[in-house]
DRENGUPA-603579 format. One line per field, with one value per residue (C-alpha): x, y, z. Coordinates in steps of 0.02 Angstrom, whole numbers, plus 50000, padded with zeros to 5 digits. Example, Ala and Ser with C-alpha at 12.3 -4.5 7.8 and 13.67 -1.06 7.14 Angstrom:
<figus>
xx <- (50615	50684)
yy <- (49775	49947)
zz <- (50390	50357)
</figus>
This chain:
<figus>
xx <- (50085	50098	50176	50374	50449	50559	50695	50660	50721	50612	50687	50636	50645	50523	50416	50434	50501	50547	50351	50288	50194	50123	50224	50125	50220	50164	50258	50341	50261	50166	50247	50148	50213	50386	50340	50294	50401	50258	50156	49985	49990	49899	49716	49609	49708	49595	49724	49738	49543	49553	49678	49569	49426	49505	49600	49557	49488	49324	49316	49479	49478	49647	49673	49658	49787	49786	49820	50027	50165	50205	50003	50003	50191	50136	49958	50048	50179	50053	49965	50106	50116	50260	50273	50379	50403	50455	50566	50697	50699	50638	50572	50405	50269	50189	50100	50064	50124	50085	50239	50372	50528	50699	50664	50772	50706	50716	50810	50666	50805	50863	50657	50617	50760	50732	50543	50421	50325	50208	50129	50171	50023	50047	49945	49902	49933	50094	50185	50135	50214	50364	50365	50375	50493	50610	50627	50557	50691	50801	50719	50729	50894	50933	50821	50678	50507	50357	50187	50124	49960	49912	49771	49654	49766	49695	49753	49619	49655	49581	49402	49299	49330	49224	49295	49175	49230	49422	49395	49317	49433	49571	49498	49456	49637	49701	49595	49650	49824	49794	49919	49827	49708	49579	49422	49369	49352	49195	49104)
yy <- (49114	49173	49315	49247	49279	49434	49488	49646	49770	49877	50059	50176	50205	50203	50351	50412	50541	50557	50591	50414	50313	50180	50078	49994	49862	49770	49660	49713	49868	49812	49869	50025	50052	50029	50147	50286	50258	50258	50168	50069	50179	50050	50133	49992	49962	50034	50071	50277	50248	50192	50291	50445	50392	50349	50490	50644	50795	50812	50987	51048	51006	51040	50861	50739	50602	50650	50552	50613	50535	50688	50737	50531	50539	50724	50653	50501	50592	50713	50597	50491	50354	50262	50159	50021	49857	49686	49630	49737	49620	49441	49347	49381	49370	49537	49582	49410	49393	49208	49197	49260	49189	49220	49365	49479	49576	49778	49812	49902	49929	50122	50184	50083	50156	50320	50367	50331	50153	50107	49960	49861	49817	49705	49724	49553	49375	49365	49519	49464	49292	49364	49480	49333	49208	49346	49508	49468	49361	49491	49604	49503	49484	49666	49677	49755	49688	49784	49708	49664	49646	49582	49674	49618	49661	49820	49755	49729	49549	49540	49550	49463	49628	49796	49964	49979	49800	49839	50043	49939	49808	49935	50070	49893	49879	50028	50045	49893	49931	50124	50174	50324	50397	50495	50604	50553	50358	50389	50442)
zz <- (48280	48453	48533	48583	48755	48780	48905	48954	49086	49185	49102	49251	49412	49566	49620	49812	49916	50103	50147	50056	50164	50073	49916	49791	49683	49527	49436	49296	49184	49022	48861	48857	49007	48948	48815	48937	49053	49188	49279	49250	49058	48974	48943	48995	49149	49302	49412	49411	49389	49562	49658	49562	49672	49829	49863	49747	49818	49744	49807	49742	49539	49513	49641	49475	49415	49229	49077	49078	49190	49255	49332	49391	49447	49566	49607	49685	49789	49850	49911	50006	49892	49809	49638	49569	49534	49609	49454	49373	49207	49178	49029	48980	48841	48795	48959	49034	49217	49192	49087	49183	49196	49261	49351	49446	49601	49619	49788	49883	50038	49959	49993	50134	50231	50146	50168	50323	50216	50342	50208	50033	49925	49790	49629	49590	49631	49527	49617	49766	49748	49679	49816	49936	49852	49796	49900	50086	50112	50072	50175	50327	50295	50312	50470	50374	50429	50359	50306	50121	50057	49882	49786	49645	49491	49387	49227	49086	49093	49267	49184	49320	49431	49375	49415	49584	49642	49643	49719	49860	49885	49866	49978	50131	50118	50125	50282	50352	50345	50429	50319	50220	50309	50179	50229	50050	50074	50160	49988)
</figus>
């Protein structure tokens, strides 16, 4: 028997401060995520992996995202990035974005007015399209106009992308948007 959908609420708040320059949303956390109450905490999921490589200082050890929220939650803030969500609940399966329904956007207004966001990056095809249908309009509504990307999801389900593959793509978009500059991209 298969797994049966669940309404769930998102259960903590963003990560940013009044320096963040970039925001990076997924879509809603996976239940070890929930569990945490953190971001990307599953273990397969590559996502610290990534922002590890693209931004650490290799010549300062103590510059390292760590396995708690509280190392991933301080390596992200020093380095001008913001976390969260598009949905605040929705209906959902275990972790499968493909089966979310009814969802309910976060209000991204509060840190968009609050902190200097140059760029949004969307992890995955599903947050990005939720991103468009649900909280751009709202944005424009409010006289907000800022640019999203979508990125490759770092989720363990996105298989047919290895760990070099998605720092690349990652690190070509964060370039792209000259949101982040980095001395260690060039690596």
């Amino acid at each position: 028997m298969g797994l049966m959908s669940e309404h769930v609420e998102h259960g903590f708040g963003p990560v940013w401060d009044g320096e963040s320059r970039a925001l990076i949303l997924g879509s809603m956390p996976s239940p070890k995520s929930r569990a945490a109450a953190f971001y990307y905490m599953h273990p397969q999921n590559r996502f610290w992996p990534v922002m590890q490589a693209l931004f650490a200082n290799s010549a300062d050890p103590t510059d390292a995202v760590g396995d708690l929220p509280e190392s991933r939650r301080a390596f992200a803030l020093r380095h001008h990035i913001a976390l969260w969500d598009v949905i605040a609940s929705c209906d959902i399966t275990g972790a499968s974005d493909a089966s979310i329904r009814n969802a309910v956007p976060n209000d991204l207004t509060p840190i968009l007015r609050g902190a200097p966001i140059a760029h949004i990056f969307a992890t995955g095809a599903k947050s990005a399209q939720l991103y468009r249908k649900l909280i751009e309009p709202r944005l424009t509504e409010a006289g907000i106009a800022i640019g999203m990307t979508q990125l490759p999801s770092t989720s363990p389900a996105n298989a047919s992308m290895r760990l070099p593959d998605l720092i690349t793509a990652y690190r070509e978009a964060f370039q792209k948007a000259n949101v982040l500059e980095n001395a260690y991209w060039k690596n």
